[in-house]
PAKOLZA-672612 format. One line per field, with one value per residue: residue in three letters; x negated, y negated, z negated of N, C-alpha, C, O in turn. Coordinates in steps of 0.05 Angstrom, whole numbers, plus 5000, padded with zeros to 4 digits. Layout:
<recs>
rest: c(ALA, ...)
neast: c(X, ...)
nnorth: c(Y, ...)
nup: c(Z, ...)
caeast: c(X, ...)
canorth: c(Y, ...)
caup: c(Z, ...)
ceast: c(X, ...)
cnorth: c(Y, ...)
cup: c(Z, ...)
oeast: c(X, ...)
onorth: c(Y, ...)
oup: c(Z, ...)
</recs>
This chain:
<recs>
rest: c(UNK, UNK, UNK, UNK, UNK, UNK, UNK, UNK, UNK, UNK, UNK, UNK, UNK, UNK, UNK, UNK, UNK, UNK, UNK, UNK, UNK, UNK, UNK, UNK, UNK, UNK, UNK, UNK, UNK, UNK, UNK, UNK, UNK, UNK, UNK, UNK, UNK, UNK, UNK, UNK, UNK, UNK, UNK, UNK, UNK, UNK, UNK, UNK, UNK, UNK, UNK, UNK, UNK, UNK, UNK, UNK, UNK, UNK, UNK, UNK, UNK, UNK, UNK, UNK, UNK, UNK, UNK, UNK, UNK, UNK, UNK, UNK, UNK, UNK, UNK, UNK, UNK, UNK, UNK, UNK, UNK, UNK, UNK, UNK, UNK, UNK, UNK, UNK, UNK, UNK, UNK, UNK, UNK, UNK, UNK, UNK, UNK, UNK, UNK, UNK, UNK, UNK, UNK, UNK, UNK, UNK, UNK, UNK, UNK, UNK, UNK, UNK, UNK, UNK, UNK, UNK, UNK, UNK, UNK, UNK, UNK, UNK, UNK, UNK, UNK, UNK, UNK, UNK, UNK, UNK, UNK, UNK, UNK, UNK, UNK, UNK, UNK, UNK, UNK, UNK, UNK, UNK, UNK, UNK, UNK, UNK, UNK, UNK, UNK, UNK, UNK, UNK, UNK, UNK, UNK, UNK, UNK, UNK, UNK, UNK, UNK, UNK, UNK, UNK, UNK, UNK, UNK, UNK, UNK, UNK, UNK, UNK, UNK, UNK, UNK, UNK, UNK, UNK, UNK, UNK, UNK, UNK, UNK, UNK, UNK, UNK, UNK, UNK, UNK, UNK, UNK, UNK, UNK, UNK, UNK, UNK, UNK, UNK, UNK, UNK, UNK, UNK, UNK, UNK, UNK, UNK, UNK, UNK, UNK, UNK, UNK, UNK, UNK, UNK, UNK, UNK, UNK, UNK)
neast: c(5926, 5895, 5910, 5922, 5873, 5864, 5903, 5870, 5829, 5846, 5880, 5847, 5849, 5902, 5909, 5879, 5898, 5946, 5928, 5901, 5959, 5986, 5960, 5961, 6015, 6011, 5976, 6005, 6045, 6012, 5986, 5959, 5934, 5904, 5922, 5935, 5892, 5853, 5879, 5871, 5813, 5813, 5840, 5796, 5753, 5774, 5780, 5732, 5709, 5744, 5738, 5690, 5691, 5727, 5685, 5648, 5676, 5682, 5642, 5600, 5541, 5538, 5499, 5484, 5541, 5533, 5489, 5509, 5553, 5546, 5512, 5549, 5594, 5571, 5546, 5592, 5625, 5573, 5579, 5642, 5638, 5592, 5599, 5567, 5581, 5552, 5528, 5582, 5569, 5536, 5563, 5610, 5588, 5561, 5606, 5635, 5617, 5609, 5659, 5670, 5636, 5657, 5707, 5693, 5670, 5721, 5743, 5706, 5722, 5771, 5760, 5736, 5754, 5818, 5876, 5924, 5942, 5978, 5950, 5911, 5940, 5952, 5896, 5889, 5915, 5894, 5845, 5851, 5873, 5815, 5789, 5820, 5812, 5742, 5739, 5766, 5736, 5689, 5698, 5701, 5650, 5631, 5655, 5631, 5580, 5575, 5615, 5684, 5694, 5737, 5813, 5869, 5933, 5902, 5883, 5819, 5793, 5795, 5770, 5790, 5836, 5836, 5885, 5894, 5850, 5860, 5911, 5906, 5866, 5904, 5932, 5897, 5890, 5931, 5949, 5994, 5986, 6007, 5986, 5975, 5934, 5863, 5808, 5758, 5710, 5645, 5614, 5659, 5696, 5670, 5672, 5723, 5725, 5696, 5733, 5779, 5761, 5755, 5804, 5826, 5802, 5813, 5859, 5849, 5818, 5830, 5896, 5907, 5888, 5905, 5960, 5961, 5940, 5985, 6024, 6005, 6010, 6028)
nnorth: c(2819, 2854, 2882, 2854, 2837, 2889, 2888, 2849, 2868, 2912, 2891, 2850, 2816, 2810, 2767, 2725, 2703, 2691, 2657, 2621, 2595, 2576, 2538, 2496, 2489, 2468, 2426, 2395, 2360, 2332, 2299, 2238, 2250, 2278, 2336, 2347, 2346, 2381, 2429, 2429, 2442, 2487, 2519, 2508, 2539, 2590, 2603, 2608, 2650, 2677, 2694, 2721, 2764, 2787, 2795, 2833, 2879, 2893, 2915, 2875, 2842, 2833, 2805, 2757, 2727, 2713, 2687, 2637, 2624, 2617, 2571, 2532, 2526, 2508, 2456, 2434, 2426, 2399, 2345, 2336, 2331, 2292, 2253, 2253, 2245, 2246, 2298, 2326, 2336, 2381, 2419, 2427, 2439, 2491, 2523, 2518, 2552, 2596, 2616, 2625, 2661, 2702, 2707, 2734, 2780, 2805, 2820, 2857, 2900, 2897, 2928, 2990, 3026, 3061, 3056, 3016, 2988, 2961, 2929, 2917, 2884, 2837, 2820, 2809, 2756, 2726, 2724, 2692, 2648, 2635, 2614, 2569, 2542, 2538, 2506, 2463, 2442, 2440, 2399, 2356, 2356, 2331, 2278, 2251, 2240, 2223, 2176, 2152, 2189, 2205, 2198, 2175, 2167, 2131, 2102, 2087, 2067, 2088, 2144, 2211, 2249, 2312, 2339, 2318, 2338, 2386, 2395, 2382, 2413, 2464, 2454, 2451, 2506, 2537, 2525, 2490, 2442, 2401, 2352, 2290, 2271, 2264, 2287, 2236, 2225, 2253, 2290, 2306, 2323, 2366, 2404, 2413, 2439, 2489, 2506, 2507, 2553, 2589, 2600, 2625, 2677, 2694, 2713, 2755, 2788, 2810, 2812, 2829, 2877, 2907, 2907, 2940, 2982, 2990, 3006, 3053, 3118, 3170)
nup: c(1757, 1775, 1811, 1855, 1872, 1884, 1931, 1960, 1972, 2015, 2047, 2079, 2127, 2138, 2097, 2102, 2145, 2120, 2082, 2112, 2136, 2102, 2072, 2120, 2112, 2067, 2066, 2113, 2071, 2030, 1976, 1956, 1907, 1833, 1828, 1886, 1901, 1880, 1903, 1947, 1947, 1933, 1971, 2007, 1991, 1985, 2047, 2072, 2037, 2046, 2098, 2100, 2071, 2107, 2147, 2129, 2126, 2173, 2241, 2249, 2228, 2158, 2127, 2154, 2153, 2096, 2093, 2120, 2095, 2038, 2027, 2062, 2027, 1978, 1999, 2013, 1958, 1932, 1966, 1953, 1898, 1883, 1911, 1965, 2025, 2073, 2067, 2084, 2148, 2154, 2116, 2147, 2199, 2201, 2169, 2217, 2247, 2217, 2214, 2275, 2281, 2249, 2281, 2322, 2295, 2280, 2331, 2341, 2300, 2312, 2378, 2351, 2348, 2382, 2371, 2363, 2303, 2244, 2216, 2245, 2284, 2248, 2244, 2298, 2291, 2254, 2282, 2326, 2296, 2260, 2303, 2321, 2262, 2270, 2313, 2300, 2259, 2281, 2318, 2273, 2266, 2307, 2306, 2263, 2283, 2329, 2325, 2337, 2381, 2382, 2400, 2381, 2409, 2443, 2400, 2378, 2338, 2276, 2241, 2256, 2213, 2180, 2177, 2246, 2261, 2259, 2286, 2332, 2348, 2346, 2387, 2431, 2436, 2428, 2495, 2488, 2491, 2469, 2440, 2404, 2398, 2419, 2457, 2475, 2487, 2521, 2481, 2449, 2494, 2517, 2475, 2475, 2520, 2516, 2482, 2508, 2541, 2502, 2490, 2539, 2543, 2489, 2495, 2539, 2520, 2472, 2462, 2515, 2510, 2463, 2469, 2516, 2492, 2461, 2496, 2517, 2537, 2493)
caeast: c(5902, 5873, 5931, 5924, 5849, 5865, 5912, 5862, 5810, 5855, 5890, 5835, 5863, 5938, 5900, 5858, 5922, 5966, 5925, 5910, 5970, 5988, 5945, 5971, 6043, 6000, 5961, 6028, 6055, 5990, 5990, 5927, 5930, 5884, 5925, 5931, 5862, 5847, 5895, 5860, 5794, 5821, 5852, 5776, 5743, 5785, 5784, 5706, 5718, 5757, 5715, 5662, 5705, 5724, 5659, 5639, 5701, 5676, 5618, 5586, 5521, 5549, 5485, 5494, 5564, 5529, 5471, 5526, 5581, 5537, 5508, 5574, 5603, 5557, 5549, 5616, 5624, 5564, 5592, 5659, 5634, 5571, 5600, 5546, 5596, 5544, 5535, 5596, 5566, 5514, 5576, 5629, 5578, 5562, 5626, 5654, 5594, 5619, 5691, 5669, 5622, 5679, 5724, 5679, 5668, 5753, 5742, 5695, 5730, 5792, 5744, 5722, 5778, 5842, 5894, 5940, 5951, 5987, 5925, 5896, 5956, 5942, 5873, 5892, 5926, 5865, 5816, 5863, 5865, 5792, 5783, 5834, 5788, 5722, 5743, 5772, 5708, 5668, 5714, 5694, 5626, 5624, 5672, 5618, 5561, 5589, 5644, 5706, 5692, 5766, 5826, 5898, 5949, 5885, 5866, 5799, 5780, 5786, 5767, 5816, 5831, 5834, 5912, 5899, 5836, 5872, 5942, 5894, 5851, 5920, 5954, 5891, 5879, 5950, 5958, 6019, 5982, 6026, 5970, 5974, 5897, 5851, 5773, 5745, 5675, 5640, 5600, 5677, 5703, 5655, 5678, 5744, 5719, 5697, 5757, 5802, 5753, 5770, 5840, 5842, 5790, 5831, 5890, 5833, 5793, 5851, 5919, 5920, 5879, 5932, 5992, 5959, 5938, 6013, 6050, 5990, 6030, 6018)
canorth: c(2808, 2882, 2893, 2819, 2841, 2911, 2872, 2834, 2882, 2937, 2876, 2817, 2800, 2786, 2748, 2707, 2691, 2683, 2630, 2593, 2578, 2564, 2521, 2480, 2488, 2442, 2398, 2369, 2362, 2331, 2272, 2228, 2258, 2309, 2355, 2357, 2352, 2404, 2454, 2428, 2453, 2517, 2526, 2501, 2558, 2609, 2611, 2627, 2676, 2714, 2707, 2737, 2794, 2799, 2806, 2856, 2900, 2894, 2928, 2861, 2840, 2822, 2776, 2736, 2712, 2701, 2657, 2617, 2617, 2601, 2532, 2507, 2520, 2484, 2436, 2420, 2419, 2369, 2321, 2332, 2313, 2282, 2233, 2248, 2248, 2257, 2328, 2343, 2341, 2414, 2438, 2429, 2450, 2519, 2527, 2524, 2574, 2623, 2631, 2642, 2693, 2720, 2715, 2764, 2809, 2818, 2830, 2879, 2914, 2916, 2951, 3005, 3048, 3064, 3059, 2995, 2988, 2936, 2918, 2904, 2870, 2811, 2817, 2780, 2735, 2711, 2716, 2670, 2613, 2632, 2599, 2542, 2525, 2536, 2489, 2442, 2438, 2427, 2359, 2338, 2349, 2305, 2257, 2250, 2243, 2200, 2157, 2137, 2209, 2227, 2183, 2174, 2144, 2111, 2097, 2098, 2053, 2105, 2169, 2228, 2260, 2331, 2359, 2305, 2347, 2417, 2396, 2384, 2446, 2485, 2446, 2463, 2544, 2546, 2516, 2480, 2408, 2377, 2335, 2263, 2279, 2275, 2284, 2217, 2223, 2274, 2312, 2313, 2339, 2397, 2419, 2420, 2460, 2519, 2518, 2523, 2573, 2612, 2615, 2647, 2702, 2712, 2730, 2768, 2803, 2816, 2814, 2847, 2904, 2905, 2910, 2961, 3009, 3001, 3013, 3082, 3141, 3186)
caup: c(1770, 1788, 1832, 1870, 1880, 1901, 1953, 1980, 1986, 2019, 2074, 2079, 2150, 2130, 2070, 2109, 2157, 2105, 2067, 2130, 2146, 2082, 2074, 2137, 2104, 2041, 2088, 2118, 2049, 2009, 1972, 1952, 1876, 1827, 1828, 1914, 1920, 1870, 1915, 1972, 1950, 1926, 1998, 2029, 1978, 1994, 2072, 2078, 2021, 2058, 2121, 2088, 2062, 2138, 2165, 2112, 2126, 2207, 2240, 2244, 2202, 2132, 2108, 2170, 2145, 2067, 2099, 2119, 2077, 2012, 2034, 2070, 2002, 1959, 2010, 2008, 1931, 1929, 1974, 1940, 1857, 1872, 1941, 1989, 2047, 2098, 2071, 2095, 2160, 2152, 2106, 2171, 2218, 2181, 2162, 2228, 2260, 2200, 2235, 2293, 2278, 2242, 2291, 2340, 2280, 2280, 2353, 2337, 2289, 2334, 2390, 2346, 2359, 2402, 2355, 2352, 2268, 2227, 2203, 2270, 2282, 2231, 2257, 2321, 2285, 2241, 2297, 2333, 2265, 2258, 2330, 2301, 2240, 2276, 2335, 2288, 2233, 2306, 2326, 2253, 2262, 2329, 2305, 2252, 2291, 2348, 2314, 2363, 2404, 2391, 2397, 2377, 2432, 2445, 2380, 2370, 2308, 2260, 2239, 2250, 2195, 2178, 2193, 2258, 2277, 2256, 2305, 2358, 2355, 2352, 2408, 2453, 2426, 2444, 2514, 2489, 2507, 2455, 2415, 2423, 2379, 2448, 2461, 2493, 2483, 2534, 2473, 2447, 2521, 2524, 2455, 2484, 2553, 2504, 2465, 2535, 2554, 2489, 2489, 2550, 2530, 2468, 2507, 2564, 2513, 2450, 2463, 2535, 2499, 2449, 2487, 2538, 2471, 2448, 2511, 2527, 2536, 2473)
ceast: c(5888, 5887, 5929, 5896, 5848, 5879, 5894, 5839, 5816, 5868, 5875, 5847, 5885, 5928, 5892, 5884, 5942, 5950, 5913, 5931, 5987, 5978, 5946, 6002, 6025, 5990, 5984, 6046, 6033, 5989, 5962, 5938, 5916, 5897, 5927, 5898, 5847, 5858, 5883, 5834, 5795, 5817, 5804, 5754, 5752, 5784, 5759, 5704, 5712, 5745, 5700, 5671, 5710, 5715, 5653, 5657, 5697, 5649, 5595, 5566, 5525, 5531, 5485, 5503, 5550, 5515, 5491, 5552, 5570, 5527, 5529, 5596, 5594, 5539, 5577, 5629, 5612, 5579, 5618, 5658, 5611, 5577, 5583, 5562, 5580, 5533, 5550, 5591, 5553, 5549, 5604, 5609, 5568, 5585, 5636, 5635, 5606, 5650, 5689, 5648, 5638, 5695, 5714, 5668, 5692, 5751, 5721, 5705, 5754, 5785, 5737, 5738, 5801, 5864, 5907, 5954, 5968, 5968, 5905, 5914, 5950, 5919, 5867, 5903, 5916, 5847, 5836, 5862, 5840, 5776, 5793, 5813, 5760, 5720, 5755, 5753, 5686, 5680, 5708, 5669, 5609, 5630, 5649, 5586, 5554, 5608, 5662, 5705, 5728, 5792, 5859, 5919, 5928, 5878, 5842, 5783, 5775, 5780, 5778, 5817, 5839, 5859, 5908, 5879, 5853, 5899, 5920, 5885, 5881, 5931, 5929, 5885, 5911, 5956, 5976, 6016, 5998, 6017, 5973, 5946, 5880, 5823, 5776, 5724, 5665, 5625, 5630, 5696, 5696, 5658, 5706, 5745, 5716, 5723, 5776, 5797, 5761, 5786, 5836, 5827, 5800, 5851, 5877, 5837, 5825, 5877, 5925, 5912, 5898, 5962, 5984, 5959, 5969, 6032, 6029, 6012, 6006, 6010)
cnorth: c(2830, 2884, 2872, 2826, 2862, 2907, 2863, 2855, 2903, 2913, 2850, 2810, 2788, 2774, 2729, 2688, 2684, 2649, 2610, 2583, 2568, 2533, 2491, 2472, 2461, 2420, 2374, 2363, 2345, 2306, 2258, 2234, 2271, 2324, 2362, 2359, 2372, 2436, 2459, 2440, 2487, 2533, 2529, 2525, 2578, 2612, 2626, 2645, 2691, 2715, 2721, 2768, 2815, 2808, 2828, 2879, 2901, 2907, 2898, 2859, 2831, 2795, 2755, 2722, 2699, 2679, 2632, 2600, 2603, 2577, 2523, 2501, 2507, 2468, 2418, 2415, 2397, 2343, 2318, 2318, 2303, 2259, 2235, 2256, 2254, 2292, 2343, 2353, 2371, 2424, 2441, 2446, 2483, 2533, 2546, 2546, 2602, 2629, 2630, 2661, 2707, 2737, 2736, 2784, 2820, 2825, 2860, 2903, 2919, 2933, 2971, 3030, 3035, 3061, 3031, 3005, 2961, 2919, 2907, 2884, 2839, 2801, 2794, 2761, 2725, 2709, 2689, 2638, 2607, 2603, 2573, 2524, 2518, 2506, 2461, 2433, 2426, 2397, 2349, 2330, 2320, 2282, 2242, 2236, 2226, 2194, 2146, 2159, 2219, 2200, 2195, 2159, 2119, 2095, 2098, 2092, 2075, 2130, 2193, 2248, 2297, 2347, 2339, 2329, 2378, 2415, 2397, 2410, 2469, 2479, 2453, 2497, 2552, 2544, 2506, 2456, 2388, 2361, 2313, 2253, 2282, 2268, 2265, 2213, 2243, 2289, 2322, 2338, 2364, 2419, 2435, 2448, 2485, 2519, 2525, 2547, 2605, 2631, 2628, 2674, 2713, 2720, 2757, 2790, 2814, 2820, 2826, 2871, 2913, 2920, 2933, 2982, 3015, 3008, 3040, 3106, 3160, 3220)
cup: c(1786, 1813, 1858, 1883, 1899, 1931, 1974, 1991, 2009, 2052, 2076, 2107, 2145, 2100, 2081, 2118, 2146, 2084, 2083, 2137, 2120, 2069, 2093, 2129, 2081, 2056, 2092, 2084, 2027, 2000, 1960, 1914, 1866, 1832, 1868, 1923, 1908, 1887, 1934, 1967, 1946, 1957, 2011, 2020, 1986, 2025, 2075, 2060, 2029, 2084, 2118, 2079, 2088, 2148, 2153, 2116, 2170, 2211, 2244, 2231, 2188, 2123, 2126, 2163, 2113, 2074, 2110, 2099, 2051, 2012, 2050, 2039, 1989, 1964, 2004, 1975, 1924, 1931, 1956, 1918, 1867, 1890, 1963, 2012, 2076, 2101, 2090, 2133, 2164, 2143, 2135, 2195, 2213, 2175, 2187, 2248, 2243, 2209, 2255, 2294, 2261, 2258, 2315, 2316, 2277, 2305, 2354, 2333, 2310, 2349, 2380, 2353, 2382, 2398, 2355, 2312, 2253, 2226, 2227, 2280, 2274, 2237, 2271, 2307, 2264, 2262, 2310, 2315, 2263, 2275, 2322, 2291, 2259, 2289, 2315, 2266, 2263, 2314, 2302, 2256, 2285, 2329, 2286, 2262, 2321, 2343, 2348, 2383, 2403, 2382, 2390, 2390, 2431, 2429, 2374, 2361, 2287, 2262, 2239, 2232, 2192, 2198, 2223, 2280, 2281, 2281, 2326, 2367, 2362, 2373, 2432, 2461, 2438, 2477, 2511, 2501, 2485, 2438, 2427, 2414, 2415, 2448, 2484, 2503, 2508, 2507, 2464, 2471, 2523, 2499, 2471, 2501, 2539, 2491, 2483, 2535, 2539, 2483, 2506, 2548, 2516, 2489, 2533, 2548, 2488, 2456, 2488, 2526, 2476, 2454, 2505, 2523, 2462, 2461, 2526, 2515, 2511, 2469)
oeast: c(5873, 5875, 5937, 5896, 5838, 5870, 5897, 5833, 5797, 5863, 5888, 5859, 5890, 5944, 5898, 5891, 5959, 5962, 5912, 5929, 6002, 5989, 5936, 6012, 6032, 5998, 5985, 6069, 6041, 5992, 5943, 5950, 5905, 5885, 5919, 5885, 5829, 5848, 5879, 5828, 5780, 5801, 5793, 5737, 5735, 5793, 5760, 5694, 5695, 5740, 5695, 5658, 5705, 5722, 5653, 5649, 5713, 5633, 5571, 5567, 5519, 5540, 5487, 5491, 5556, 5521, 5484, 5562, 5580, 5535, 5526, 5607, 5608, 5520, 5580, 5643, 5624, 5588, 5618, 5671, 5598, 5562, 5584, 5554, 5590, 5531, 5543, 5603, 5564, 5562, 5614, 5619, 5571, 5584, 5643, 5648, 5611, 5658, 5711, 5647, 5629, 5699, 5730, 5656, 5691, 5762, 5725, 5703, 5757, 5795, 5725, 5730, 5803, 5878, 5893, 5969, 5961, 5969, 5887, 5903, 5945, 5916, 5854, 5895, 5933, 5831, 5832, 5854, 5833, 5761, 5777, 5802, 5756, 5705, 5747, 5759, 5671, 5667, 5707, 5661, 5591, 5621, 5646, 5572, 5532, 5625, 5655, 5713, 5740, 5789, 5869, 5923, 5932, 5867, 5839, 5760, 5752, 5784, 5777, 5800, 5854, 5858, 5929, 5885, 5856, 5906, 5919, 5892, 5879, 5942, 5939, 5879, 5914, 5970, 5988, 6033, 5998, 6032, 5974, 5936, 5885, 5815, 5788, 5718, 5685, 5624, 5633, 5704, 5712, 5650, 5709, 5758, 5730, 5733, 5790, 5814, 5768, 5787, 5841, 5841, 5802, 5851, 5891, 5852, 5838, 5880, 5948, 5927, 5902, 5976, 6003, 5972, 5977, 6053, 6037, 6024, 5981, 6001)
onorth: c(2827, 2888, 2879, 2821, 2861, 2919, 2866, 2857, 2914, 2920, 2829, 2789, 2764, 2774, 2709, 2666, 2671, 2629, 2587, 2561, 2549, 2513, 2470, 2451, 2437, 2397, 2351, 2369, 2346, 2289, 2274, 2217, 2285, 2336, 2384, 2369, 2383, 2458, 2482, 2454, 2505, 2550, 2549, 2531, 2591, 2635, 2650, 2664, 2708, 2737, 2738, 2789, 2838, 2828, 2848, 2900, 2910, 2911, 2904, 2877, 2808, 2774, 2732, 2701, 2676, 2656, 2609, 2578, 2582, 2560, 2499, 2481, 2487, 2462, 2396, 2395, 2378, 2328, 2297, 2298, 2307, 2240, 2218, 2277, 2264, 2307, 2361, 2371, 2384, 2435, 2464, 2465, 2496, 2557, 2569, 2556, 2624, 2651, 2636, 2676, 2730, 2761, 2752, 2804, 2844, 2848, 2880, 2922, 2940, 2955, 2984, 3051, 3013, 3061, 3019, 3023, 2938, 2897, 2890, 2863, 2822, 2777, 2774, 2740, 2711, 2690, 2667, 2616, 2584, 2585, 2555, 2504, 2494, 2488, 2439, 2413, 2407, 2377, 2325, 2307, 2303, 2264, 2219, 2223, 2220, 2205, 2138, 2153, 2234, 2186, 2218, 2136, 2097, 2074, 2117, 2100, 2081, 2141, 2201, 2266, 2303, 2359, 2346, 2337, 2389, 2436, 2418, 2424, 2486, 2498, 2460, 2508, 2570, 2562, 2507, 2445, 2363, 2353, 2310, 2232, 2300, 2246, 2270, 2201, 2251, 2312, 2346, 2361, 2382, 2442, 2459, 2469, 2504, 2542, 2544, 2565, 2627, 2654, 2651, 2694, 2738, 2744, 2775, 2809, 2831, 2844, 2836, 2890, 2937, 2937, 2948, 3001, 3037, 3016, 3047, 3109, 3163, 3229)
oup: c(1805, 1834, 1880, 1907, 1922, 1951, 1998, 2015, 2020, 2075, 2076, 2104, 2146, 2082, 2068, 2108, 2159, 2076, 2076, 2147, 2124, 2060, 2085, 2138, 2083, 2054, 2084, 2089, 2004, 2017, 1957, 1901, 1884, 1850, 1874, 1941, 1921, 1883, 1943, 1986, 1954, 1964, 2021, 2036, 1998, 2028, 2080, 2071, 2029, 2092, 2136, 2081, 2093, 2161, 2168, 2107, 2186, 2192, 2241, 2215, 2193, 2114, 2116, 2159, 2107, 2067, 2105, 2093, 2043, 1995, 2054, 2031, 1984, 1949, 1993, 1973, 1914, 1915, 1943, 1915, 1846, 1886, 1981, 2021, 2096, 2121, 2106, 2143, 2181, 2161, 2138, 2207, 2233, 2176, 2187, 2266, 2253, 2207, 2265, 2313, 2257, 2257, 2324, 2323, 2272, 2304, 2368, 2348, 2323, 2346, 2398, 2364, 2393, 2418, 2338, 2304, 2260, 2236, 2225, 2286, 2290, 2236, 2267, 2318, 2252, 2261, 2300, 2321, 2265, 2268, 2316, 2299, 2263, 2281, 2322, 2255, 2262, 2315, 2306, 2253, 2283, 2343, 2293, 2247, 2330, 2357, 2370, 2405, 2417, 2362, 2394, 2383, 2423, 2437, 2360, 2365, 2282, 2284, 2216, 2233, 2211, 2219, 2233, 2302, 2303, 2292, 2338, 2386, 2379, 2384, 2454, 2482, 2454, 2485, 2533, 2515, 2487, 2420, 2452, 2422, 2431, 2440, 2505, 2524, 2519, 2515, 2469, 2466, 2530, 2499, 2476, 2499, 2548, 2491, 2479, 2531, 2548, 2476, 2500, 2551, 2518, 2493, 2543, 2554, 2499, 2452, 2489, 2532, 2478, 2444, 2511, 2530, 2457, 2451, 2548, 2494, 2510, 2448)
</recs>
């Protein structure tokens, strides 16, 4: 257990990124039972966690990330055992504000130095999921808040559900386009427009700085 701790405290980036996508490996996999929805909260406990561990290990402001992280948590607990499902609205909308003020505290921390590291490495590749989650906890909150804002091959009776909102957010963070998950709504649309706008920043602001520090003559 000391050793599992000492782990996390010593690599929270390849922690964070390792139990999001883990987490997406359980998603497609989950069945309506206790024991999946017990894993599932585990998973939904553990991500802001380790955001929080993130931020604190960045030059960021640490209590920032707590004023958030502690009421989306036991927000989302409520709603969970007590049913108040419209909670989950504050606990999604908090939530998804706390990964992206994460994910510019990993940008931070990458800027502080010159050095390409392992550890910066994994970095990008949590600020990147961060963006994921954030952008995908924001389509809940609108989907929420204006019902029918997001459709399915022009579905747009029900509600889309979690891995429906999570493929989407990844299919637009990537530029792959390959969601058949699509913003209809315009407050939906303009979520979208920042999340375009993001990706290509991440690749502006992170990954050309990246690649330019690792190919600098030494």
């Amino acid at each position: 257990m000391q050793q599992t701790i000492s782990f996390i405290k010593r690599y929270p980036y390849a922690c964070l990124l390792a139990v999001q996508l883990l987490s997406v490996i359980f998603y497609g996999f989950m069945s309506d039972t206790a024991l999946s929805r017990l894993i599932f909260s585990c998973f939904a406990l553990a991500v802001p966690l380790l955001a929080l561990l993130v931020v604190a290990r960045s030059p960021a402001v640490t209590w920032v990330a707590i004023l958030l992280v502690a009421p989306s948590i036991l927000l989302t607990l409520t709603a969970g055992f007590a049913g108040y499902d419209q909670l989950l609205l504050w606990a999604h909308g908090l939530e998804s504000i706390l990964y992206f003020y994460s994910a510019v505290a990993l940008i931070m921390y990458m800027y502080s130095d010159d050095v390409v590291t392992i550890d910066e490495l994994f970095a990008a590749g949590a600020t990147f999921t961060l963006l994921v989650w954030g952008f995908a906890l924001a389509y809940s909150v609108c989907q929420q808040l204006y019902p029918q804002s997001l459709s399915a091959l022009m579905e747009t009776d029900a509600r889309r559900t979690w891995m429906e909102l999570l493929f989407m957010s990844f299919s637009i963070q990537s530029g792959t386009g390959m969601g058949d998950v699509m913003p209809i709504s315009k407050e939906a649309r303009v979520i979208g427009i920042f999340q375009m706008f993001s990706a290509v920043m991440f690749l502006a602001i992170v990954v050309s700085r990246l690649v330019a520090l690792a190919v600098k003559p030494k």
